[in-house]
ZATORBA-409351 format. One record per atom (N, C-alpha, C): residue number from 1; residue in one letter; atom name; x, y, z. Coordinates in steps of 0.001 Angstrom, whole numbers. Example, Ala and Ser with C-alpha at 12.3 -4.5 7.8 and 13.67 -1.06 7.14 Angstrom:
REM ZATORBA-409351
FIMAR   i aa at       X       Y       Z
FIMAR   1  A  N   13190   -5690    7800
FIMAR   1  A CA   12300   -4500    7800
FIMAR   1  A  C   13200   -3300    7800
FIMAR   2  S  N   12850   -2250    7080
FIMAR   2  S CA   13670   -1060    7140
FIMAR   2  S  C   12900      30    7870
***
This chain:
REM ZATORBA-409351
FIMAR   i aa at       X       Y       Z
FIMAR   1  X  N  162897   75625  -43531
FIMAR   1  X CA  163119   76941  -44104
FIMAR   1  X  C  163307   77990  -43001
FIMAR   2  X  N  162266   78116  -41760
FIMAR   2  X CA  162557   79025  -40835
FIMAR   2  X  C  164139   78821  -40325
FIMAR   3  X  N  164480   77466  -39869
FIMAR   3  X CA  165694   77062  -38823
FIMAR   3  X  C  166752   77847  -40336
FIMAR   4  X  N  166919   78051  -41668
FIMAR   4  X CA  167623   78091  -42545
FIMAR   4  X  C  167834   79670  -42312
FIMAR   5  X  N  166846   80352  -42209
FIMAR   5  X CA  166767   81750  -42295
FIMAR   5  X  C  167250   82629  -40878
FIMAR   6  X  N  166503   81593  -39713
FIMAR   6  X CA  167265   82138  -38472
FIMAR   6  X  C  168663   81868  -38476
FIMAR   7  X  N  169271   80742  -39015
FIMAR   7  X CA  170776   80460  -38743
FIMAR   7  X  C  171454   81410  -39720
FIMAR   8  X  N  170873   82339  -40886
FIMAR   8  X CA  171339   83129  -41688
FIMAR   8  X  C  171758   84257  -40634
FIMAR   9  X  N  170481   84775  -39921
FIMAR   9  X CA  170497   85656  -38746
FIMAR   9  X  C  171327   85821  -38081
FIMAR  10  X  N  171921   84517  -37323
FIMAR  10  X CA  173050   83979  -36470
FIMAR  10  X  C  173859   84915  -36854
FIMAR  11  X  N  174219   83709  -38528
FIMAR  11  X CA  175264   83823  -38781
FIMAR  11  X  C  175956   86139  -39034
FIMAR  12  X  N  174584   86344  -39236
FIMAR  12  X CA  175371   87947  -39493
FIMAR  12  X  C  175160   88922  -38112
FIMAR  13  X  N  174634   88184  -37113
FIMAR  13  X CA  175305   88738  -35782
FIMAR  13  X  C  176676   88432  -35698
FIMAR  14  X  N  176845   87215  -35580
FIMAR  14  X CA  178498   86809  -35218
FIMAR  14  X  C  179552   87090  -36094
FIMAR  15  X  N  179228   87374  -37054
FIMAR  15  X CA  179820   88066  -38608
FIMAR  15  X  C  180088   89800  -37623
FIMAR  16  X  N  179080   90466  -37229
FIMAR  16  X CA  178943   91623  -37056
FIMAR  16  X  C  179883   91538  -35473
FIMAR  17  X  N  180018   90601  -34626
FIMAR  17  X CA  180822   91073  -33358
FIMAR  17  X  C  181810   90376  -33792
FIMAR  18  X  N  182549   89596  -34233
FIMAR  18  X CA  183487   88952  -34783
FIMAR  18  X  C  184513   90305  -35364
FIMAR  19  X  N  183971   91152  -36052
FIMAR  19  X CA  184280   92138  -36398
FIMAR  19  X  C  184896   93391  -35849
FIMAR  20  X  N  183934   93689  -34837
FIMAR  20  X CA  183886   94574  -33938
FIMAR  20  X  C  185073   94317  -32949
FIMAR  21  X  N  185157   92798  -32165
FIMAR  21  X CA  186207   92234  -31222
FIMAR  21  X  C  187506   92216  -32449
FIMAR  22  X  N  187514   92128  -33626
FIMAR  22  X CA  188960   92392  -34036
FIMAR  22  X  C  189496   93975  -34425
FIMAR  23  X  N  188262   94952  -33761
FIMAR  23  X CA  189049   96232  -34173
FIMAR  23  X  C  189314   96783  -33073
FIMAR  24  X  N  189075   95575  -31747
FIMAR  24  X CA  189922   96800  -30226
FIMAR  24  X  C  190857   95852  -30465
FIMAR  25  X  N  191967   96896  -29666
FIMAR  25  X CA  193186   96399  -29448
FIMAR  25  X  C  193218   95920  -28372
FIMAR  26  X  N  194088   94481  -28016
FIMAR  26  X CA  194501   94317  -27011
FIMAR  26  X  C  195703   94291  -26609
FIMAR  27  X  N  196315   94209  -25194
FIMAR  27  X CA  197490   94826  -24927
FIMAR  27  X  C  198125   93404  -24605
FIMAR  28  X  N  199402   93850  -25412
FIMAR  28  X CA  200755   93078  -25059
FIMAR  28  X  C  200603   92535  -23323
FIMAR  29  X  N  201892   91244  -23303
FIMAR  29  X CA  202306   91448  -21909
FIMAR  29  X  C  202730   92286  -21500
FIMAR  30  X  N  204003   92770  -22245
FIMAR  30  X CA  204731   93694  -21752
FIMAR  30  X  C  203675   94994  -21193
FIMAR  31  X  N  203056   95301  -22354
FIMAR  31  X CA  202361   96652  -21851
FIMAR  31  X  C  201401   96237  -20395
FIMAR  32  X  N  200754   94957  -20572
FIMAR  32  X CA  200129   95129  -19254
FIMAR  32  X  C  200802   94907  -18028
FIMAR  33  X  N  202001   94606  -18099
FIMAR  33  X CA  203002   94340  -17191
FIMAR  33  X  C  203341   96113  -16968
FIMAR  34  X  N  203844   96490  -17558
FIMAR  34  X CA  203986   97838  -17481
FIMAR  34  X  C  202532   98783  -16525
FIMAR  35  X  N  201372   98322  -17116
FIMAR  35  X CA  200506   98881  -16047
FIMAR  35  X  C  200354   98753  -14963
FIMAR  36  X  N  200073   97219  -15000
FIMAR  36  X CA  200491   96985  -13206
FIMAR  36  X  C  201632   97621  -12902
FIMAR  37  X  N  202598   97749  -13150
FIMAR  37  X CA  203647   98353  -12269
FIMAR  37  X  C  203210   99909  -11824
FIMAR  38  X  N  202643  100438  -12710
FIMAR  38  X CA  202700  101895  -12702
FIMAR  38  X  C  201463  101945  -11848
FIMAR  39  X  N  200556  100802  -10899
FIMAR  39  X CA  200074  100732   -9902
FIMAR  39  X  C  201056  100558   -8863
FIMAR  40  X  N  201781   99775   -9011
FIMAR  40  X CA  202904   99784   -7903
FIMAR  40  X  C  202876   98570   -7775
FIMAR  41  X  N  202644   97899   -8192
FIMAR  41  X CA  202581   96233   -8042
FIMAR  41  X  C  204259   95882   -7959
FIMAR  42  X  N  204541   95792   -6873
FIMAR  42  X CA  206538   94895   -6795
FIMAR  42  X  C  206442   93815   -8083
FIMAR  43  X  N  205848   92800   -8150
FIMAR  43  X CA  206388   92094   -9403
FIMAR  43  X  C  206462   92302  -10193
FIMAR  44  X  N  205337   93216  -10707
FIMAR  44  X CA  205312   94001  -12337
FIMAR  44  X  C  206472   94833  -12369
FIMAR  45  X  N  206949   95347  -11116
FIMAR  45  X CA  207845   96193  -11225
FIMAR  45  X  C  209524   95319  -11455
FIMAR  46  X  N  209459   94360  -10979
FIMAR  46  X CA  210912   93390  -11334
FIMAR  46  X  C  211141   92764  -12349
FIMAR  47  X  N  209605   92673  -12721
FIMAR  47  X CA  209359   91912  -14621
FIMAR  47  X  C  209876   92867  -15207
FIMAR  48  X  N  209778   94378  -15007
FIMAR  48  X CA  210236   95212  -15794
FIMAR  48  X  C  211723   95896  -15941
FIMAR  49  X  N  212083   95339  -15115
FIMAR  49  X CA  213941   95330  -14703
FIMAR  49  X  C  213938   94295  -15580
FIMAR  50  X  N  213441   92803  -15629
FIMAR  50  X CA  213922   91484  -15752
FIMAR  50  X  C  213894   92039  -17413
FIMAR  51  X  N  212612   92650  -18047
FIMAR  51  X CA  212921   92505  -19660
FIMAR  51  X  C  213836   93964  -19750
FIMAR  52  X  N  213445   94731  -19308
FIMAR  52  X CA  215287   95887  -19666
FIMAR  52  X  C  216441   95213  -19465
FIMAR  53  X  N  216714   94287  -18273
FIMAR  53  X CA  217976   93463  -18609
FIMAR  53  X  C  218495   92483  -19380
FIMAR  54  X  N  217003   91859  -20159
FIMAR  54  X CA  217387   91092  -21142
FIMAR  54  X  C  217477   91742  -22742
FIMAR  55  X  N  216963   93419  -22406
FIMAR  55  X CA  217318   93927  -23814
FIMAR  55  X  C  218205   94338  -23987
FIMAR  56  X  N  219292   94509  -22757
FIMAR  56  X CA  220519   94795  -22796
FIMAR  56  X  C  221161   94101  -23189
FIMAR  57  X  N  221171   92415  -22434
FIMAR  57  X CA  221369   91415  -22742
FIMAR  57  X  C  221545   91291  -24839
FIMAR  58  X  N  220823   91551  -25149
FIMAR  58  X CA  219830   91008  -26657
FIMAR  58  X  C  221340   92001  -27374
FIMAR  59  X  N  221267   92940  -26945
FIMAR  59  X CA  221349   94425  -27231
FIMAR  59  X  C  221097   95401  -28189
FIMAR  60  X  N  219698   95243  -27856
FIMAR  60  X CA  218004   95790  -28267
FIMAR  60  X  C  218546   97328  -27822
FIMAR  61  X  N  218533   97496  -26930
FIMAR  61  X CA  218808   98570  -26577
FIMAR  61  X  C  220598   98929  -25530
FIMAR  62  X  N  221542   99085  -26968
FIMAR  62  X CA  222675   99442  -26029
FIMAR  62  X  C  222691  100499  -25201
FIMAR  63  X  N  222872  100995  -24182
FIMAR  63  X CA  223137  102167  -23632
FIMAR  63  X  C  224943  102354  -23443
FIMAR  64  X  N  225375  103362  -23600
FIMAR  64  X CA  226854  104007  -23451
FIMAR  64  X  C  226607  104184  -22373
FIMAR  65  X  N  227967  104188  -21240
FIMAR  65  X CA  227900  104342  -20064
FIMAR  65  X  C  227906  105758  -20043
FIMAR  66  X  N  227100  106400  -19195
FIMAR  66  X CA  227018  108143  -18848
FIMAR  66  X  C  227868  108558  -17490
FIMAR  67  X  N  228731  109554  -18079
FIMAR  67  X CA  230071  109871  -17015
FIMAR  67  X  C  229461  110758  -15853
FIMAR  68  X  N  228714  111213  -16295
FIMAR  68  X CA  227437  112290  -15212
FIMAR  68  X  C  226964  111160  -13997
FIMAR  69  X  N  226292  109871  -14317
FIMAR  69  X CA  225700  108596  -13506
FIMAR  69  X  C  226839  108338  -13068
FIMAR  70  X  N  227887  108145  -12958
FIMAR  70  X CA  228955  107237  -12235
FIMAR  70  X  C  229136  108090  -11336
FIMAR  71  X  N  229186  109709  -11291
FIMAR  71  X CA  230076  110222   -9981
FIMAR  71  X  C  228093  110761   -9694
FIMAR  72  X  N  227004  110237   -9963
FIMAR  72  X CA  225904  110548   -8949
FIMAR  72  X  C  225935  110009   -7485
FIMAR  73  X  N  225354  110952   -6439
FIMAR  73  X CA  225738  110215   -5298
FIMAR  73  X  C  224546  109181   -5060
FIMAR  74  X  N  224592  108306   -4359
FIMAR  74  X CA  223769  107161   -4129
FIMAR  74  X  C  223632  106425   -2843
FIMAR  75  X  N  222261  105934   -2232
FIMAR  75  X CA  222608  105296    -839
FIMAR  75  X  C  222185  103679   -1272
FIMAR  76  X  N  222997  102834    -715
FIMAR  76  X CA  222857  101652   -1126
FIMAR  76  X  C  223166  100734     430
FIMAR  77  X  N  222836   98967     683
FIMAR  77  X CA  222431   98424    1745
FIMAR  77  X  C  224014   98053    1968
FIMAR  78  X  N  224468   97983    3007
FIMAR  78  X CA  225342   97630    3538
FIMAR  78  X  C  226134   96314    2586
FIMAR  79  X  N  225218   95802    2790
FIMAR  79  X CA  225760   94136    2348
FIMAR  79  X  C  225089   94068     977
FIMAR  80  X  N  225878   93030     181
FIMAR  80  X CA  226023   93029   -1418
FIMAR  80  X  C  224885   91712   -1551
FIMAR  81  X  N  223345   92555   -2127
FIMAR  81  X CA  222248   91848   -2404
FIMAR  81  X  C  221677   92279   -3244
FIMAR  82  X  N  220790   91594   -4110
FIMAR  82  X CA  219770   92407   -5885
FIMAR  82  X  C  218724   92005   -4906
FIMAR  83  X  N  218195   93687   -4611
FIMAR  83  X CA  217070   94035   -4371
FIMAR  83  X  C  216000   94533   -5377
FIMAR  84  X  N  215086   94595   -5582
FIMAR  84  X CA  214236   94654   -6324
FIMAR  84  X  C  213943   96148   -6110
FIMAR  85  X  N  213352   97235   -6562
FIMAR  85  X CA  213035   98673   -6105
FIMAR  85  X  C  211809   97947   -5151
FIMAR  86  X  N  211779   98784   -4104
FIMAR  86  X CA  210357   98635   -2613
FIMAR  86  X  C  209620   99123   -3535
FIMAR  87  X  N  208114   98718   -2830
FIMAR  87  X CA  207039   98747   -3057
FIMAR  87  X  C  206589  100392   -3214
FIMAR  88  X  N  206342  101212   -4011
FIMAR  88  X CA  205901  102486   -3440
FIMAR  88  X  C  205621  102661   -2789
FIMAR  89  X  N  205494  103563   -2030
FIMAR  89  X CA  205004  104382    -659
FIMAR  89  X  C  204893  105409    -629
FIMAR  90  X  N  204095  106109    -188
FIMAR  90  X CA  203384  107436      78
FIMAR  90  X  C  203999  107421    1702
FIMAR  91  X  N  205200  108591    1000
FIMAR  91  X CA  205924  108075    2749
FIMAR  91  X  C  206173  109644    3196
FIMAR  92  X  N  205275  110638    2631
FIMAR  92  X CA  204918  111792    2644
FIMAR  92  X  C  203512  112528    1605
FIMAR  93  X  N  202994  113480    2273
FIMAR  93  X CA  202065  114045    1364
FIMAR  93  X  C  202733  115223     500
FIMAR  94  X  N  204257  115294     355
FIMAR  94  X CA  204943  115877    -593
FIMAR  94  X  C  205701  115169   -1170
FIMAR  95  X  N  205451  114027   -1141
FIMAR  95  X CA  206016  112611   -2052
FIMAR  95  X  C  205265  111943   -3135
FIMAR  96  X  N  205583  111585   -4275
FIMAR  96  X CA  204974  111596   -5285
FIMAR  96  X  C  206120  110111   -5854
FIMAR  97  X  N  205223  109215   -7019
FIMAR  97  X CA  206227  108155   -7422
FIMAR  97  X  C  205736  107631   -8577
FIMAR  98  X  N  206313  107514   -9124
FIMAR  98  X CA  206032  106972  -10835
FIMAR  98  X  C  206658  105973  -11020
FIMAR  99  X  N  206156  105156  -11687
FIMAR  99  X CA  207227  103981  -12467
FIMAR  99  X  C  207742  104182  -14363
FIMAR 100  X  N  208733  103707  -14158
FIMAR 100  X CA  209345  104194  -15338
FIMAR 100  X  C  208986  102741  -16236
FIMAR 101  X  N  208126  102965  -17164
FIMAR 101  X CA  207162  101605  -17790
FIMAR 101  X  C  208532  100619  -18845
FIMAR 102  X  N  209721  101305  -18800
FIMAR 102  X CA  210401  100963  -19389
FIMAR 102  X  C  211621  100085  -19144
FIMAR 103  X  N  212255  100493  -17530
FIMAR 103  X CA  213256  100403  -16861
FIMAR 103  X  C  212690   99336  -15803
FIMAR 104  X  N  211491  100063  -15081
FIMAR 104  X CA  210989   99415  -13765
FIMAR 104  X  C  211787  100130  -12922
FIMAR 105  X  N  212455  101222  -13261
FIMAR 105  X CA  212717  102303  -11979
FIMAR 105  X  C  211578  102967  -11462
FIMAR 106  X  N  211443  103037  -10271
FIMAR 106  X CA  210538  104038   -9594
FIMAR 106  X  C  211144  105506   -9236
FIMAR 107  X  N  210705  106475   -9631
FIMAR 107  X CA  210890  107999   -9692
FIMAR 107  X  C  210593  108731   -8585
FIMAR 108  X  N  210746  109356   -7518
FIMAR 108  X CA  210502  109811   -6222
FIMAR 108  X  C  210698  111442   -6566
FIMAR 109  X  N  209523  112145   -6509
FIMAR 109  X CA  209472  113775   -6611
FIMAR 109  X  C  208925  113618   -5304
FIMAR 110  X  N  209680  115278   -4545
FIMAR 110  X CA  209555  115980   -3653
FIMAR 110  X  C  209409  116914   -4093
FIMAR 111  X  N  207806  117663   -3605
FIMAR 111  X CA  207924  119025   -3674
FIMAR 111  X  C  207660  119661   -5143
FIMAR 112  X  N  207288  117950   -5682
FIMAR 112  X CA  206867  118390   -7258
FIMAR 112  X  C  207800  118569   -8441
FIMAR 113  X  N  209279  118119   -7626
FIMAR 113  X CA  210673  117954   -8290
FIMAR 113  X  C  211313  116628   -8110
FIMAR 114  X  N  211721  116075   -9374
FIMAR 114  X CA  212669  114740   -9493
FIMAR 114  X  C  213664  114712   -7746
FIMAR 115  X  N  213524  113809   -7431
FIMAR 115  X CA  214250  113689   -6187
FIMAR 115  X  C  215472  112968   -6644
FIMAR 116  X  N  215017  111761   -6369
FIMAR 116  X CA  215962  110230   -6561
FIMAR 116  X  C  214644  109222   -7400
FIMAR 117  X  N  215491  108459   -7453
FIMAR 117  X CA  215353  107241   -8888
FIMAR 117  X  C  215632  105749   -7504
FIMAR 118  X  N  214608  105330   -7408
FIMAR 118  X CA  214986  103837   -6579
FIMAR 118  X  C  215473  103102   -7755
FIMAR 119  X  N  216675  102327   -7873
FIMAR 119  X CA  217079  101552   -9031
FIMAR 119  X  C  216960   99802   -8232
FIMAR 120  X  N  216371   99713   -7429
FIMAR 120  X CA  216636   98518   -7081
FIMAR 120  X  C  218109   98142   -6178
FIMAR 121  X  N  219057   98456   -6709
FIMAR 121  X CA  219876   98053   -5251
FIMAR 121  X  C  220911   99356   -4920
FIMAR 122  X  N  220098  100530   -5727
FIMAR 122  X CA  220775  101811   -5161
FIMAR 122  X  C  219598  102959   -5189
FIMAR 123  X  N  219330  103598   -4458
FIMAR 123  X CA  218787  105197   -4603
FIMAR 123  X  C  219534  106449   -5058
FIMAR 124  X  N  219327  106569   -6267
FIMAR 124  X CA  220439  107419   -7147
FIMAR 124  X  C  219699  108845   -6700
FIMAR 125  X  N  220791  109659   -6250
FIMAR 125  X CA  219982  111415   -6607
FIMAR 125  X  C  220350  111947   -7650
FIMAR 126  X  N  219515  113045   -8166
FIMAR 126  X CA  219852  113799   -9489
FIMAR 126  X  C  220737  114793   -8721
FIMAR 127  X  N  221453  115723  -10143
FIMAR 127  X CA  221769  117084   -9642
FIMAR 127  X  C  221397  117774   -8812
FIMAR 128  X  N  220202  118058   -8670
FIMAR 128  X CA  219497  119122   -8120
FIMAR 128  X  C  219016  118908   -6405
FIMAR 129  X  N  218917  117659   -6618
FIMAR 129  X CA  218520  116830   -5142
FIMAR 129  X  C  219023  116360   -4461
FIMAR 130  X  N  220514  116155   -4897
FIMAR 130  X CA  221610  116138   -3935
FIMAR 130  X  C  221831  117485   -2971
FIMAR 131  X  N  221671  118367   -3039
FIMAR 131  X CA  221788  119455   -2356
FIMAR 131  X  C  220261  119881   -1626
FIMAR 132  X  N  219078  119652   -1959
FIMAR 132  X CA  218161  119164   -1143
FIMAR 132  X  C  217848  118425     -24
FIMAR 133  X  N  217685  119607    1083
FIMAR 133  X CA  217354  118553    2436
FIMAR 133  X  C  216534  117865    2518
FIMAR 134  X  N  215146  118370    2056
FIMAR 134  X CA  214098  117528    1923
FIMAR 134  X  C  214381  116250    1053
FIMAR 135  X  N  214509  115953     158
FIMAR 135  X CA  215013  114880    -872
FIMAR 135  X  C  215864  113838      53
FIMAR 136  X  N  217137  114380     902
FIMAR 136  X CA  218202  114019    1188
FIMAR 136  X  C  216871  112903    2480
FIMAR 137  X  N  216607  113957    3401
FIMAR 137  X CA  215685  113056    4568
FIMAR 137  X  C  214647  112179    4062
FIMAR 138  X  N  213781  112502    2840
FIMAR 138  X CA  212816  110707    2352
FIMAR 138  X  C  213802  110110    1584
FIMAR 139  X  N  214910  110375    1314
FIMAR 139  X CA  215803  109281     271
FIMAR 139  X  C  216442  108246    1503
FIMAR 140  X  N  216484  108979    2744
FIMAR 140  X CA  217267  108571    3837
FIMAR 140  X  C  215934  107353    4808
FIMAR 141  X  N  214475  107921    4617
FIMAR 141  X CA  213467  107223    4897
FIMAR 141  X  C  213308  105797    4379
FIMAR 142  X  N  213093  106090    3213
FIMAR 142  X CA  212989  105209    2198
FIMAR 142  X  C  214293  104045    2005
FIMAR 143  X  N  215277  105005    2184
FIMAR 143  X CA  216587  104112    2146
FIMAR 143  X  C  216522  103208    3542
FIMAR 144  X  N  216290  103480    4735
FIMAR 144  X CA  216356  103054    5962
FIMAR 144  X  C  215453  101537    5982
FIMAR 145  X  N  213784  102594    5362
FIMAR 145  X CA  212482  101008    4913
FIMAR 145  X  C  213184  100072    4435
FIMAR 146  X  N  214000  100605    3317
FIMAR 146  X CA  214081   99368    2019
FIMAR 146  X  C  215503   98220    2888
FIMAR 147  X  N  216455   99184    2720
FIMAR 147  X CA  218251   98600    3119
FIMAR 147  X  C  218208   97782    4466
FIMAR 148  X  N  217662   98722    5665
FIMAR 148  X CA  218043   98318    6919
FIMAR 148  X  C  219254   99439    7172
FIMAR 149  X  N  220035   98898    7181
FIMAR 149  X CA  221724   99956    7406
FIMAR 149  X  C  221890  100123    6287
FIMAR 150  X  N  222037  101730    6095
FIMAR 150  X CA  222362  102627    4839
FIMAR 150  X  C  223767  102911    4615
FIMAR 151  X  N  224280  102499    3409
FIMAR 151  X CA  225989  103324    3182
FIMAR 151  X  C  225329  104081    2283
FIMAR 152  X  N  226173  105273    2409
FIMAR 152  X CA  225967  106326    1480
FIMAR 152  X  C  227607  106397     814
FIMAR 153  X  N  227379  106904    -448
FIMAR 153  X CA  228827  106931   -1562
FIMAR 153  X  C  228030  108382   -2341
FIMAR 154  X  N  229033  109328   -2628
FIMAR 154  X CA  229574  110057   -3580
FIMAR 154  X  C  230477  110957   -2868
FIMAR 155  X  N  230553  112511   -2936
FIMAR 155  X CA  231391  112929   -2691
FIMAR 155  X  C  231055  113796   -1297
FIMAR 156  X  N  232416  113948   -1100
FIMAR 156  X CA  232543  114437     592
FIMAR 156  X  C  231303  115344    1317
FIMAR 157  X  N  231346  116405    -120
FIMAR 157  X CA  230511  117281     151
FIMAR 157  X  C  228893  116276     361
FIMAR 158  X  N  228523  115712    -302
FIMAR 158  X CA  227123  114524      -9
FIMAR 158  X  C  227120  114479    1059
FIMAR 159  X  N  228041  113255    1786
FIMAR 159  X CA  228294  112876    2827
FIMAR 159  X  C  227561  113338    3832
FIMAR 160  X  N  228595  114602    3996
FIMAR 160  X CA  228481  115625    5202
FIMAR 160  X  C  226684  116434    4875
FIMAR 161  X  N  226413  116430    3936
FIMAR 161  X CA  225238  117574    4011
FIMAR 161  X  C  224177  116216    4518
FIMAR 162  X  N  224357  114589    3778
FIMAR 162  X CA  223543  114168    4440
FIMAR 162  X  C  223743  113424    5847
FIMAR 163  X  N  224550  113737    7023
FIMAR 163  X CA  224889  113652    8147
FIMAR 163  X  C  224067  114754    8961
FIMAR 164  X  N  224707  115776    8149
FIMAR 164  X CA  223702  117242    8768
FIMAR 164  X  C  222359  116988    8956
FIMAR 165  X  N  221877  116688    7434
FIMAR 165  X CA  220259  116352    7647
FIMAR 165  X  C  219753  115714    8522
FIMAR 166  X  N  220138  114452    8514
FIMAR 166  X CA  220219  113677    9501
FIMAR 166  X  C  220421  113592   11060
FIMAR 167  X  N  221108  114520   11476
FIMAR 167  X CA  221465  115161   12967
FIMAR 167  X  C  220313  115851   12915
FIMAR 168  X  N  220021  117250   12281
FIMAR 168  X CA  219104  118276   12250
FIMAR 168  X  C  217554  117549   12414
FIMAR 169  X  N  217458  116844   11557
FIMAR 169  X CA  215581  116076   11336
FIMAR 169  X  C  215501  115093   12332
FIMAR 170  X  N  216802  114363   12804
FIMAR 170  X CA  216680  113542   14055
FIMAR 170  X  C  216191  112083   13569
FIMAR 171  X  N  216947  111950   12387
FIMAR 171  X CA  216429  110814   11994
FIMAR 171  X  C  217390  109459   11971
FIMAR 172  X  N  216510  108450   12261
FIMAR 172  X CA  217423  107648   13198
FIMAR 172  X  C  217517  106331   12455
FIMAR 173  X  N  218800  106885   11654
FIMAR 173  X CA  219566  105816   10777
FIMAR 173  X  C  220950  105174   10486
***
């Protein structure tokens, strides 16, 4: 009779956490893949390219090509390789970096403003940061870490302002 009454006991503890463990949530891969990245973890961060390219793939998510992104200027590695976006870096104390939990782009603010976007085998600048010296010299840092030998592409005016920078900051790329 006792062993009958304690196993009743048991039974409405494990009744009672049984319960409890099915009302937290636990997280997806994806989502915990997504966290690690947004530590900066490089693989979490290529898993997260790898499933945006297979939802493109799926086409889960079509995107229209944007006529604004094609003429953005961009520095990319000499030679034709799928690089993964680098590891974050704190490659200034006015450098700041996010991961985009969606894309697996990493986000680069200067100065507390969108800089460039590491996409993995290009460093895209926005509007605003193309004409930014500061932006122009850690995109040129960062580009140097990641590439080795940097080509730069958009328009003339780019070019030349990031040559200038480059002469001016003495940076040796």
């Amino acid at each position: 009779f006792t062993a009958a009454t304690k196993r009743d006991e048991l039974k409405a503890i494990f009744k009672a956490e049984n319960a409890s463990l099915r009302k937290e949530k636990h997280l997806s891969y994806r989502e915990w893949v997504a966290d690690c990245a947004e530590v900066g973890d490089p693989a979490a961060i290529a898993q997260l390219r790898g499933f945006s390219y297979a939802d493109k793939r799926k086409g889960k998510h079509p995107q229209e090509p944007d006529v604004a992104d094609v003429q953005r200027p961009y520095f990319t590695a000499t030679s034709d390789s799928d690089l993964d976006p680098a590891r974050p870096a704190r490659l200034s104390e006015r450098v700041r970096w996010a991961v985009d939990r969606s894309t697996g782009v990493v986000n680069y603010s200067v100065n507390d403003r969108l800089a460039f976007r590491d996409e993995g085998q290009r460093i895209t600048f926005n509007k605003d940061s193309r004409n930014d010296a500061d932006s122009i010299e850690i995109g040129l840092l960062l580009a140097k870490e990641k590439f080795g030998a940097v080509a730069v592409h958009g328009g003339q005016e780019f070019r030349d302002r990031v040559l200038a920078t480059a002469v001016e900051r003495r940076l040796d790329v």
